[in-house]
C-alpha angles and dihedrals in degrees: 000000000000112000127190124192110185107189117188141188120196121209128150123253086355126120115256121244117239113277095013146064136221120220132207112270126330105343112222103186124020107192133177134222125202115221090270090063093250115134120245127240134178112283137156089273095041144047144179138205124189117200110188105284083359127095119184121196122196127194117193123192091019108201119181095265086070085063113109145070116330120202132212118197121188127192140192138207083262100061090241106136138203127185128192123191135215130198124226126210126193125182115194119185127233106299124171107208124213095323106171126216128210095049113184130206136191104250111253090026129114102264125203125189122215128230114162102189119165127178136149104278115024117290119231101232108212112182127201142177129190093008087302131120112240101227132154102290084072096051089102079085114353122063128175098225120218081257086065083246126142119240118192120187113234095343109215130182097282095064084066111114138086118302116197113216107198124197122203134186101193090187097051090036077229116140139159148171152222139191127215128187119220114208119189114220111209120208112230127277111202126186135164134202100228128010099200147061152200129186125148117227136252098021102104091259125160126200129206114214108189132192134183117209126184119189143128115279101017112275122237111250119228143169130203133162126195089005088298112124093232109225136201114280147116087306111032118045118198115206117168106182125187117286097049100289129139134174126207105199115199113209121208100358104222123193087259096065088066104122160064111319118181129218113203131191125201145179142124096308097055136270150283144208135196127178125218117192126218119195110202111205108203118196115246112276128171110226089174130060131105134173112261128206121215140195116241104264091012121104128259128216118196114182121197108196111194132187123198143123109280100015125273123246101221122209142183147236133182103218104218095058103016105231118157127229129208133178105293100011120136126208108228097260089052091237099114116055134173125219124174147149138154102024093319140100132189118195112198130198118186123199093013118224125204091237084067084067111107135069125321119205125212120188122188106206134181145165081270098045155293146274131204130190127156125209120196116234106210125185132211115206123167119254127307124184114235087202129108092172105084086151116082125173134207140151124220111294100018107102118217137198121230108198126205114194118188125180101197141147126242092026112272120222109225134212134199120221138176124174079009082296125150107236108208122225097242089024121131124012087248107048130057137182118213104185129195128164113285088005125074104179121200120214118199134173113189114224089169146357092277092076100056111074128081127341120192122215113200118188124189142189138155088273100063137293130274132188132191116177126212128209118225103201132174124274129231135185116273123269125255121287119236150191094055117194140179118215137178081010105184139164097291104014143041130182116236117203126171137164120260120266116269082238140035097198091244093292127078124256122261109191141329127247122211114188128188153174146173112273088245097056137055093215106122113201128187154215132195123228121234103255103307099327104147088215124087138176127209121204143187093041108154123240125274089011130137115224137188116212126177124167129212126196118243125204134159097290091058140263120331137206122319122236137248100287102233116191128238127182116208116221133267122271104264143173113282121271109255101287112238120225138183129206134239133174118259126204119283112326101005145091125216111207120185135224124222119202119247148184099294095206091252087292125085117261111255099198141318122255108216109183108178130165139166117278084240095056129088090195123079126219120219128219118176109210114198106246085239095059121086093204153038138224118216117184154182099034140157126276107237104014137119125234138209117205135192129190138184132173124215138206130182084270095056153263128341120227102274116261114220124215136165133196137178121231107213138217125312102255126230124259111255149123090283093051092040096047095029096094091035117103123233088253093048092045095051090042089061095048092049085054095045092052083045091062093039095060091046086053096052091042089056088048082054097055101050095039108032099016096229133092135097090297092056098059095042079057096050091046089061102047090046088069090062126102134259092253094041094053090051093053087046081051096043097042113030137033128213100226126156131207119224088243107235107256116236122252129222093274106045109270126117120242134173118227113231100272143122124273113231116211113184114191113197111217106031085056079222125153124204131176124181131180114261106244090173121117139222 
């Protein structure tokens, strides 16, 4: 605290004491003034203290701005006024004051580092950086301003670094220091690898967006897309890595995610944006297609609507006949035109026709993919019958259907009428109605003349009404056939064909009956034609015989008139036509010739006569064939040799003209598996393999018993012994001796050798074992 006390007394013409002034006469009022001018009044900082013809001013706290000229103004009751005045001296010591560190600059800017210093009297201000003095051969980019503050022109990082700022008072020796570290703040620098990018949508792509950034310090990383910040979660995954780098992944990349996104960097010296760019290419889908229903005549309009990046073209095809369609494209008739543009597609079909009913396909295609629906054009028309009949006919008591067939769309209700008369369904005892859809069929049984006549069918739908009437009239029995003719008339048949009665009498034929009799008689026989053939054959005549044959129609009604009887004769009984034959090699030695039938003459044949010989024979030899048989036998005959045959038939009435043949006889064959075996069936042939594999196992278990002792032959033959008795065992023993011979083997033609070996003789009982050279020879 820096107190002041100015005493005063005034006197005048007197000297004034130190640290006070006299006034003139009796002062009434003492006040101060503070170097400003201001007068001074009692604060916290100040105080006064007035004495008489004394004033005493304190100052507490004293700084340097109290510092100055202070007045002292004295007054007397007579106005009359004297002042003194008092200077006031403050030394302050070196003080820096709030001088920040770090102090931070944009990078580029006019920096200017601050170094508040204060001190009584005026401080020298000496800067430094990196141990060195600033001094004018640095002024190019560093100045010590009249603030004592140091500028630097377009400060850069390498001005970073700690600068000393150093005080002195050379009057005082005092002297003091600061250091201040300069930091240079960067703007960001932002870069990316790749500024676009493609993906195609809904199939499960991600996509990776990556920016660099550089800045002091080091920026702050952030994406954001349509001003939203993006942040991290099942789509959108965040990822900042060391040197600045961050990556911004896109999951399932949707239509939707097509698009700018920003990455922005940020930090002290400012920000930056840069935008990356992802093109989504969405496969065509058609969003817009429905099935239309049209009016028979009217026009229909069938729009395909279509979404996709790039754009789909779209493109039609009529499914019954498969054309395409494309934008602009016209059928031949002119009546189906395509119009599109922008993702959509009208096809248009003027004066529909029922045959453009059926599917329509569109089908949305780019260079990603393609698209297909179909839609179903319907159209409604109003009824049209399907029947051409519109005459029935019936006879009392035969009940007939009338059917009344209708194609329409929607269905059509139909009603039956007669004399403008509803008929019910369930109406009168002799008429019915059986409906379907599409179908109403009417029943009606006639019980007089009243119910033939006309009937009237109405059908009916939302489009429009249409009617068809049917006539019901009465049946009759056919008309006569005509134009009868006989034909391939024999001994025992004859072929009847005639033309079809001019009228059927309403109904349709059934069959046909021919009827016929010998001219000497009036018994009328008949015979039925299959279903309505107009060709019947009569069977069983009997030779040389003139008949009369006439043929009447049958339908449901009944039979009709007969026609006019024509007369036939049927042939004489005769000798049989040649026979023909044809050849076919027999087994072994013999020939197997066969008979076709022929015409017998009109009697049965009794036999064949085959007469062959050699080529090289004069004499015949004579075989007689039952007439029922169809073939002959000729055997023995001789390998490689040609034959001549000749064959008649004969009936009771005689012989037949002789048919001639020749055949040729071949080689003898030669005598091997195939000929022994040629005439042998599968079942013969197997069955003689299986015997000859039997034999060959006997004979190898016989081998076996004789040179191994084993086999199925040796232990029938222990079975046996072991049913002997003891003693009977010890005289075996005594007397005999079970000793085998190697048997001689068998050369290749046919003798029998032994090959040089020992002959082993094994005698039971004595447990003994001889060998002895074979001095046998072969």
């Amino acid at each position: 605290m820096l107190m002041l006390f100015l005493s005063e007394t005034c006197a005048y013409g007197a000297a004034s004491p130190p640290g006070g002034t006299a006034a003139l006469g009796e002062p009434v009022r003492l006040e101060w003034f503070n170097p400003q001018g201001e007068r001074v009044v009692a604060s916290r900082r100040t105080a006064l203290h007035a004495e008489a013809s004394r004033s005493r001013l304190i100052i507490y706290n004293a700084v340097v701005e109290d510092a100055g000229i202070y007045r002292c103004l004295a007054t007397d009751a007579a106005g009359r006024s004297q002042e003194a005045t008092v200077v006031l001296e403050i030394y302050q010591k070196l003080t820096f004051r709030d001088v920040q560190s770090p102090q931070e600059f944009r990078y580029g800017e006019m920096a200017e580092v601050v170094c508040d210093v204060i001190s009584s009297p005026v401080p020298v201000v000496v800067w430094y950086y990196q141990d060195q003095e600033i001094t004018e051969e640095h002024r190019r980019r560093f100045r010590v301003l009249p603030n004592n503050n140091l500028q630097i022109h377009q400060v850069t990082n390498a001005d970073e670094g700690v600068y000393r700022c150093e005080a002195s008072v050379e009057a005082r020796g005092e002297i003091d220091f600061v250091d201040i570290a300069v930091v240079v703040n960067v703007p960001p620098v932002l870069s990316v690898p790749q500024q676009s990018f493609n993906a195609t949508a809904d199939y499960q792509e991600s996509v990776t967006l990556t920016c660099i950034t550089a800045g002091s310090p080091q920026p702050i990383l952030t994406w954001h897309r349509k001003g939203q910040h993006l942040e991290l979660s099942e789509q959108y995954l965040l990822h900042n890595a060391d040197g600045g780098r961050s990556t911004l992944t896109i999951h399932n990349i949707g239509q939707a995610d097509g698009g700018a996104y920003t990455c922005k960097a940020t930090n002290k010296a400012g920000s930056q944006e840069k935008e990356l760019f992802l093109k989504v290419f969405v496969q065509p889908h058609i969003t817009q297609l429905r099935n239309v229903t049209a009016v028979e005549g009217s026009a229909a309009m069938v729009s395909c609507g279509a979404e996709g990046e790039p754009l789909p073209d779209i493109s039609w095809r009529r499914a019954s006949d498969g054309q395409p369609f494309v934008d602009g494209d016209k059928s031949r008739d002119g009546r189906v035109e395509v119009r599109g543009r922008h993702g959509k597609s009208m096809l248009t079909i003027s004066a529909v026709r029922l045959a453009d009913r059926g599917r329509f396909d569109c089908e949305a295609l780019s260079r990603i993919g393609g698209h297909q629906k179909s839609m179903f054009l319907d159209i409604e028309y109003m009824p049209k019958f399907l029947t051409n009949q519109t005459i029935f006919y019936s006879w009392e008591g035969n009940p007939v259907n009338i059917s009344c067939d209708v194609a329409s769309n929607p269905p059509a209700t139909m009603l039956w009428r007669r004399e403008r008369l509803t008929i019910a369904a369930e109406g009168a005892p002799n008429t019915r109605i059986h409906s379907s859809e599409g179908r109403s069929l009417l029943e009606v049984t006639p019980v007089s003349d009243r119910d033939f006549g006309r009937y009237n069918c109405t059908a009916r739908n939302n489009i429009g009404m249409r009617y068809q009437e049917f006539i019901l009239a009465q049946a009759d029995v056919p008309s006569n056939p005509y134009s009868v003719r006989l034909s391939a008339v024999s001994q025992r048949l004859a072929t009847v064909t005639f033309m079809k009665p001019d009228s059927h009498g309403g109904v349709p034929i059934g069959h046909y009956l021919v009827q016929y009799k010998e001219l000497s008689t009036h018994d009328w026989r008949e015979v039925r034609s299959h279903s309505a053939q107009t060709t019947v054959v009569l069977m069983g005549l009997e030779p040389n015989t003139t008949y009369e044959v006439r043929v009447a129609a049958v339908n449901g009604k009944g039979k009709g008139e007969s026609s006019h009887a024509e007369s036939f004769q049927t042939l004489p009984i005769r000798e049989p036509s040649p026979p023909a034959v044809h050849g076919q090699r027999g087994v072994g030695k013999a020939y197997r010739l066969g008979l076709v039938k022929q015409d017998d003459g009109g009697m049965p044949i009794v036999e064949y006569i085959v007469k062959y010989k050699t080529d090289k024979e004069e004499q015949w030899m004579t075989k007689l064939v039952p007439g029922a048989n169809d073939f002959a036998l000729l055997q023995p005959l001789q390998w490689n040799t040609r034959y001549e045959v000749e064959i008649t038939a004969r009936n009771v009435k005689g012989l037949s003209e002789p048919t001639f043949y020749q055949f040729f006889m071949p080689q003898k064959p030669d005598i091997t598996a195939e000929s022994l075996f040629g005439g042998v069936g599968v079942g013969a042939a197997v069955a003689l393999g299986l015997g000859g594999l039997l034999l060959f196992l006997v004979l190898v278990d016989v081998g076996c018993f004789f040179l191994r002792r084993c086999g199925l032959l040796m232990c029938i033959a222990r079975s046996l012994c072991s049913k002997k008795s003891t003693t009977g065992k010890g005289k075996e023993t005594e007397e005999g001796k079970a000793a085998y011979l190697k048997l001689p083997l068998k050369e290749e033609n046919g003798k029998e050798s032994l090959k040089p070996d020992t002959i082993e003789i094994k005698v039971h009982g004595e447990n003994s074992h001889h060998t002895k050279p074979d001095s046998s020879k072969a």
